[in-house]
C-alpha positions in Angstrom: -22.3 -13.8 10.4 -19.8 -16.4 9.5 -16.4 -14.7 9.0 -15.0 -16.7 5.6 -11.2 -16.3 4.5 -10.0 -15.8 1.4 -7.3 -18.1 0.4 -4.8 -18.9 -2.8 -6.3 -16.0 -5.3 -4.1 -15.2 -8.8 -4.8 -12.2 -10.7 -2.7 -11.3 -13.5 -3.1 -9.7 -17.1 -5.4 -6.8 -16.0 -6.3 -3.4 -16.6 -7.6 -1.5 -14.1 -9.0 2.2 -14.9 -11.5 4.6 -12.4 -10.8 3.2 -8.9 -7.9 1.0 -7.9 -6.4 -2.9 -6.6 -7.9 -2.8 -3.0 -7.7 -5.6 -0.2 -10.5 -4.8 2.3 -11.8 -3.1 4.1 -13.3 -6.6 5.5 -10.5 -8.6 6.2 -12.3 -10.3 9.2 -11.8 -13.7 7.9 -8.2 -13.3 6.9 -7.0 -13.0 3.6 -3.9 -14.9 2.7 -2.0 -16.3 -0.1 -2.5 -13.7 -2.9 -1.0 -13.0 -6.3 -1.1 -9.9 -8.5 1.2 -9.5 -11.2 1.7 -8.6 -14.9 -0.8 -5.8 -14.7 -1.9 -2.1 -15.7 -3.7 0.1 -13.0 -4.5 3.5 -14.9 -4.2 5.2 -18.4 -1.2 4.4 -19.9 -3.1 7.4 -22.7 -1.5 11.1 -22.9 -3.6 14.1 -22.5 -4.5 16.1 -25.9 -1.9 18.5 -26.8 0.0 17.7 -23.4 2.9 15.3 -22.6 1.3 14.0 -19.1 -1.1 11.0 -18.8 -4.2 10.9 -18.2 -5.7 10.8 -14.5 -8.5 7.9 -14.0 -7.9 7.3 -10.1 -6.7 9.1 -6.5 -5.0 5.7 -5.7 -3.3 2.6 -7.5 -2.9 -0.5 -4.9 -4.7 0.2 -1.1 -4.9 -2.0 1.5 -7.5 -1.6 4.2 -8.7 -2.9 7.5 -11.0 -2.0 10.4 -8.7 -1.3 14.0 -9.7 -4.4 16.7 -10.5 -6.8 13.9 -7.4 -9.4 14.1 -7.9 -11.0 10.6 -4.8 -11.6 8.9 -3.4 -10.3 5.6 -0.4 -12.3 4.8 1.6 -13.7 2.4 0.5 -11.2 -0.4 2.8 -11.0 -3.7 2.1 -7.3 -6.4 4.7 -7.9 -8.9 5.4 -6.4 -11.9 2.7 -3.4 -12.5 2.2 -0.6 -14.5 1.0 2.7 -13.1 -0.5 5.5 -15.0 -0.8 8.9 -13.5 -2.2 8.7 -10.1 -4.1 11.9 -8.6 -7.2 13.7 -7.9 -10.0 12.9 -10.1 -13.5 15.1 -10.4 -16.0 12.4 -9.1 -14.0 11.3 -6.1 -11.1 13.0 -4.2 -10.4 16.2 -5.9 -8.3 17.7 -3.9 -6.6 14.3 -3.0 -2.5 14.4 -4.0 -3.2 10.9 -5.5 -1.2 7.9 -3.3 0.3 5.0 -5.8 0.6 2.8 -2.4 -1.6 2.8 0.4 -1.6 1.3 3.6 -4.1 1.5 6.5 -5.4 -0.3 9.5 -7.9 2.4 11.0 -10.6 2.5 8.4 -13.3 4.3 9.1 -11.9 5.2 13.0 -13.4 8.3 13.1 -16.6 7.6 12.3 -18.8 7.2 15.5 -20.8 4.1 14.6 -17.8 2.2 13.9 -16.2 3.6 17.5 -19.9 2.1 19.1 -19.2 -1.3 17.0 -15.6 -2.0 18.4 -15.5 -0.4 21.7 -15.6 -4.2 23.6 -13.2 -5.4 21.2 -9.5 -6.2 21.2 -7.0 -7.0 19.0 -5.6 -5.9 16.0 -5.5 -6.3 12.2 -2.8 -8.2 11.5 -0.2 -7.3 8.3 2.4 -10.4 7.7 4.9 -11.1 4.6 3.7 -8.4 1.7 5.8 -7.5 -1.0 5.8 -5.0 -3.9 8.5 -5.6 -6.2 9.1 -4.2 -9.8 6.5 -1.8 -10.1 6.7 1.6 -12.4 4.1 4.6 -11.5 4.2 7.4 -14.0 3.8 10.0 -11.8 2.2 10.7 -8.1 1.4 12.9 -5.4 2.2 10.6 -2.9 4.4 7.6 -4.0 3.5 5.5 -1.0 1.4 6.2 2.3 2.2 3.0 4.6 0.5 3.2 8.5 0.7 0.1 10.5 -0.4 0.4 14.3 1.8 1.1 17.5 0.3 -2.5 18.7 0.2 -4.2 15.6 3.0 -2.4 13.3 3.6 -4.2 9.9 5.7 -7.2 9.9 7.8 -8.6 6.7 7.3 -5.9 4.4 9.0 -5.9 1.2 9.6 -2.6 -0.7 11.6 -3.9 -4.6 12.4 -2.3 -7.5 9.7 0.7 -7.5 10.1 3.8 -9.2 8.3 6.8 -9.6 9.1 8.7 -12.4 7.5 12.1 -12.2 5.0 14.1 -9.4 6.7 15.3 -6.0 6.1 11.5 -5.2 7.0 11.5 -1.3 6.4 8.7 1.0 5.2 7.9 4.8 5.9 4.9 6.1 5.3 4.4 10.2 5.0 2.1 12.8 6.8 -1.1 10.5 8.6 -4.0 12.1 12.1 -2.8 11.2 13.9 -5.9 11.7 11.8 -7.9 9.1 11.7 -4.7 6.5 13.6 -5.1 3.0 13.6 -2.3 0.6 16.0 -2.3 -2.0 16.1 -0.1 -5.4 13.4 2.1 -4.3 13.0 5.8 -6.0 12.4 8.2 -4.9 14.2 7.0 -1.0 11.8 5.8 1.1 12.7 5.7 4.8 10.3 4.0 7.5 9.7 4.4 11.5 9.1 1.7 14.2 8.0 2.7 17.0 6.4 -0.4 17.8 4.4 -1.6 20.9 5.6 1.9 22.7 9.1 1.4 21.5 9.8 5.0 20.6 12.8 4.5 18.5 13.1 6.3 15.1 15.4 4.3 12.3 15.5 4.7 8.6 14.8 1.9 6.3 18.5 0.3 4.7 18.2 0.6 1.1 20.3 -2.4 -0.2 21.8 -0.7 -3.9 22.7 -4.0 -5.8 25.0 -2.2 -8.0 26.9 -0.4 -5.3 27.4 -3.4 -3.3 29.0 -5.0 -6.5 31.7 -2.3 -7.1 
């Protein structure tokens, strides 16, 4: 089949409850030039007789690509979202910590038709110029689960002004392009690896503290 891109998309004003913002998993024709801002993903609604939120979805904003398939995503903007409470839900994932970021490039890897499909291929997914800036979760299990690859690691990520404000809310963050990385006002810390193309070197992310740096 014909492999079409996806090219100069807005979204903005929405509210997104039961499932997530998702880019993939077929990325084969490259998705590019991407705008999401000024949105809700999640109840914003308390429980009865409880203080917490409501739960609606395992995950808030996922990206996801197949391993050997070298579309591009690049030059993706999330600006300026709301997150509810993020965790396991009854009808999908219920034992799942709930992740308010994901990133993967291996999806569905283990599964053995997809090893048939893309053993005589090469290449890699490739991640270029993404940034997540002023976003607010409520609470999470897992404030951010970032993966790139040790061939293709994630190049010109952008980590801005995101909080998490309740939930043990840890982060993984792996095989990044450390040199092109920015992550500034980030709580809780988030701290990323390269180890890129074999390089075996371990480094945590700089977090640049605007504040600090002005005193």
């Amino acid at each position: 089949g014909v492999m079409w891109p996806t090219q100069n998309v807005t979204m903005r004003d929405l509210t997104i409850l039961s499932r997530n913002w998702c880019i993939g998993s077929a990325t084969f024709g490259g998705i590019s030039n991407i705008l999401f801002e000024d949105s809700t993903i999640g109840s914003l609604n308390k429980v009865e007789n409880g203080d917490d939120y409501e739960v609606t979805s395992p995950w808030a904003i996922k990206f996801k690509s197949h391993r050997y398939y070298p579309g591009p995503m690049e030059n993706i903007t999330i600006r300026r979202i709301t997150v509810g409470n993020i965790g396991p839900t009854p009808w999908m994932y219920p034992t799942a910590p709930g992740s308010a970021i994901l990133i993967g490039l291996t999806y569905s890897s283990d599964n053995a038709n997809d090893k048939n499909r893309t053993r005589h291929r090469s290449g890699y997914p490739l991640f270029r110029n993404v940034t997540f800036q002023d976003i607010t979760i409520q609470k999470a299990g897992v404030a951010g689960s970032i993966q790139g690859l040790p061939e293709g690691c994630l190049q010109g990520l952008t980590l801005k002004n995101i909080t998490v404000l309740g939930g043990t809310a840890r982060w993984g963050c792996h095989h990044v392009d450390l040199g092109s990385l920015t992550i500034e006002d980030v709580s809780p810390p988030v701290s990323c690896s390269g180890g890129c193309n074999g390089d075996s070197v371990m480094a945590n992310a700089w977090q640049k503290n605007l504040h600090s740096s002005k005193d």
